[in-house]
N, C-alpha and C positions, 0 to 999 in steps of 0.2 A: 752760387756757391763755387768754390775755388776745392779742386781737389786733388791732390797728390798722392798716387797709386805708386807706394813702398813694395815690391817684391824683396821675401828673405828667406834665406834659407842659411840657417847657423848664423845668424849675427845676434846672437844675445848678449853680445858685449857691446854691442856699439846701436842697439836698439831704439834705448832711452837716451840716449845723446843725440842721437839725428832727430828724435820728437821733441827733445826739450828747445836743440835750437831751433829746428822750424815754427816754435810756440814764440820763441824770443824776438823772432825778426819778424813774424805776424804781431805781435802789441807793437813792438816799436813803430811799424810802420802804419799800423790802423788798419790791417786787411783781415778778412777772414778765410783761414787755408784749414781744409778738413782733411784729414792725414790716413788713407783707407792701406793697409799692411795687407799686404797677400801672400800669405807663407805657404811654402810646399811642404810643409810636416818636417818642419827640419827635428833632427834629433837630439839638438843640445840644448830644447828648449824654448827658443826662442816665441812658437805656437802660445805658448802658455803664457809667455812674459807680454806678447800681443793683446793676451784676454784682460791682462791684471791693471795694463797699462791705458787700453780702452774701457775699463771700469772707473778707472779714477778722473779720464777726461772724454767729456761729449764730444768733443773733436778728433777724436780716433778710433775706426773702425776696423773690423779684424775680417780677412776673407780669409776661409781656412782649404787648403786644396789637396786632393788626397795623397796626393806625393809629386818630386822633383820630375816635372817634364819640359823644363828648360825656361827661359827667362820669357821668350818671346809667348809663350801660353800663361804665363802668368800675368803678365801684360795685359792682353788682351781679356782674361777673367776680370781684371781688375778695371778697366775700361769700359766693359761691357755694367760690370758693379755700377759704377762712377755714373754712367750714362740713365741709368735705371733711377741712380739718386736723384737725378736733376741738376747735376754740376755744369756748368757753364763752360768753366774753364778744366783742364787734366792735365795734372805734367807728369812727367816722369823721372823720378830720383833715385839714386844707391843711395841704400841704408846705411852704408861703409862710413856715412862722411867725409868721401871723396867727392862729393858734389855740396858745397858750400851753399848754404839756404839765404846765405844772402844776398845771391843773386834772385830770387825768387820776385821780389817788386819788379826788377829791371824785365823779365819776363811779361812780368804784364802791361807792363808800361809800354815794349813794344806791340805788344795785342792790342791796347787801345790805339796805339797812334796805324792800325791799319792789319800788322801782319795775323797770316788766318794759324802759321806756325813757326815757334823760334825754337831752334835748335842752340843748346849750349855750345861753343863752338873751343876748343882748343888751340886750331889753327888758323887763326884772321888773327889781324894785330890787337894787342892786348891779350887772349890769349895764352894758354900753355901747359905747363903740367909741373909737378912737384914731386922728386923721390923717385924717378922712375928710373932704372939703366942706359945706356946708348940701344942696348940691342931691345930692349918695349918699345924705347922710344920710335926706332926704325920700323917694328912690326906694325903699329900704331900706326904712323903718317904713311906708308907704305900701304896700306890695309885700304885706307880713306884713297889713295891717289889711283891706286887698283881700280876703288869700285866708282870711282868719279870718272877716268876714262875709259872702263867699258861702257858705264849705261849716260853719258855726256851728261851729268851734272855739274853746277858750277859749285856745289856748297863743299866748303875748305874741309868739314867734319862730319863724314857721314856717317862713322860707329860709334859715336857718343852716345850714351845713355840719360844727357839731363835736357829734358824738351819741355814744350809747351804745347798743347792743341785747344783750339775752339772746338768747342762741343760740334760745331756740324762738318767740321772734318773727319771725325770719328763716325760720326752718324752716313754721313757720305763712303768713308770707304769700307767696301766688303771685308770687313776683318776674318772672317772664314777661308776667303781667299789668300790669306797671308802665308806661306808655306813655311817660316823659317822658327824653329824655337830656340834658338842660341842667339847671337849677336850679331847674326846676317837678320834678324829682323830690323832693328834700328835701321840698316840700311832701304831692306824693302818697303818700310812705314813711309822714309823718305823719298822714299821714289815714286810708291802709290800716291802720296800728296801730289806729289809736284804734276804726276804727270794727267790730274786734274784740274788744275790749275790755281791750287791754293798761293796765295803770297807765302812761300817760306823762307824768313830772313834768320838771321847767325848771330848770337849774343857771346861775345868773348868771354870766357869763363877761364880760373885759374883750375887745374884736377890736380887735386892731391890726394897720392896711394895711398890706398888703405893703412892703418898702422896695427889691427888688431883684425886677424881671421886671413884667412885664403879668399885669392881670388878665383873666382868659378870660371875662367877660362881655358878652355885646352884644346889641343891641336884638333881633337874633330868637331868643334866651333868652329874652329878656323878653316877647318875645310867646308863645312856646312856654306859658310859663309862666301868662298870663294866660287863653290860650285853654283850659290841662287844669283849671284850677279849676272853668269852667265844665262842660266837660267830667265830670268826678265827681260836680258836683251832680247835673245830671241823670239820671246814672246811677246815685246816692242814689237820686232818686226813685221811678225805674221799679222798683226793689230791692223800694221798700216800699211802692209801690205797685200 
């Protein structure tokens, strides 16, 4: 079982559109992708639009969590879910439909031919973003080149949110040990992998901004994010040395 763990919070506008088309490009292409939604109790709804939406199809599952404590806990409930189910495979998607579901084959396509995690990537050729300003854009690759040359990774996109894992990279790393619940997790997921020694390779992906609802990013994300990078190096260190 293939499974994609949907965190949301207010997105009941763009809900059923991210399930219809991850429904659309699963028949066309003949795979089976089971779609588990972990909402933090958002208020406009969206909790409930989950329940009505996983009634009408077997393919969609609802985790309900008692309120907003950031992305990277939602994650990991939803992982820990995923894992419990039997899923094979787990990726990770915006509900926003900012992450295009039809990338979703090419993801597994490179899991079979070897990789243990592929990361959506923005920046390797091919590649990029859509609707964004100069000054996201600069925060964005700025953000990635930050935490690539503190903790020496070579992957072009380390804050992206559209991944893939093999089930026994999840099951391998201490997900308790993960310290970040904003958007410095994507980074430390990827670093915990790597620095096990999973194959993790970079799937060029187009991201395009949201066009309905707010983005949940803001400045103490961003600092969250800048302070755990430092945070792992060091903790590198003492490891090894």
């Amino acid at each position: 079982m293939n499974t994609i763990v949907l965190p949301t919070y207010n997105e009941r506008e763009n809900l059923a559109h991210a399930l219809e088309r991850i429904r659309e490009v699963a028949d066309g292409h003949g795979i089976q992708l089971h779609t588990l939604i972990v909402d933090d109790d958002s208020p406009d709804g969206t909790g409930e639009l989950a329940d009505r939406l996983a009634g009408e199809h077997p393919d969609v599952a609802v985790l309900h969590r008692a309120g907003k404590e950031g992305l990277g806990r939602a994650y990991m409930a939803g992982f820990r879910k995923a894992l419990d189910d039997g899923a094979d495979l787990i990726f990770e998607m915006d509900a926003d439909l900012s992450h295009d579901a039809a990338y979703l084959p090419d993801f597994i396509r490179l899991v079979e031919q070897g990789a243990d995690v592929v990361l959506g990537s923005r920046y390797v050729p091919g590649g990029g973003v859509e609707n964004w300003g100069p000054l996201r854009k600069v925060i964005s690759r700025g953000g990635s080149l930050y935490a690539r040359s503190i903790l020496g990774l070579p992957y072009r996109d380390l804050t992206g949110g559209y991944k893939c894992f093999r089930r026994r990279v999840l099951e391998t790393l201490d997900l308790e040990a993960i310290g970040a619940s904003g958007y410095g997790f994507q980074i430390e997921l990827t670093y915990r992998a790597h620095q096990l020694g999973f194959r993790i390779q970079e799937l060029p992906i187009i991201f395009v901004d949201r066009k309905v609802g707010e983005s949940k990013m803001s400045s103490g994300i961003m600092l969250e994010a800048m302070l755990m990078v430092w945070r792992l190096r060091f903790s590198r260190r003492a490891t090894a040395g």
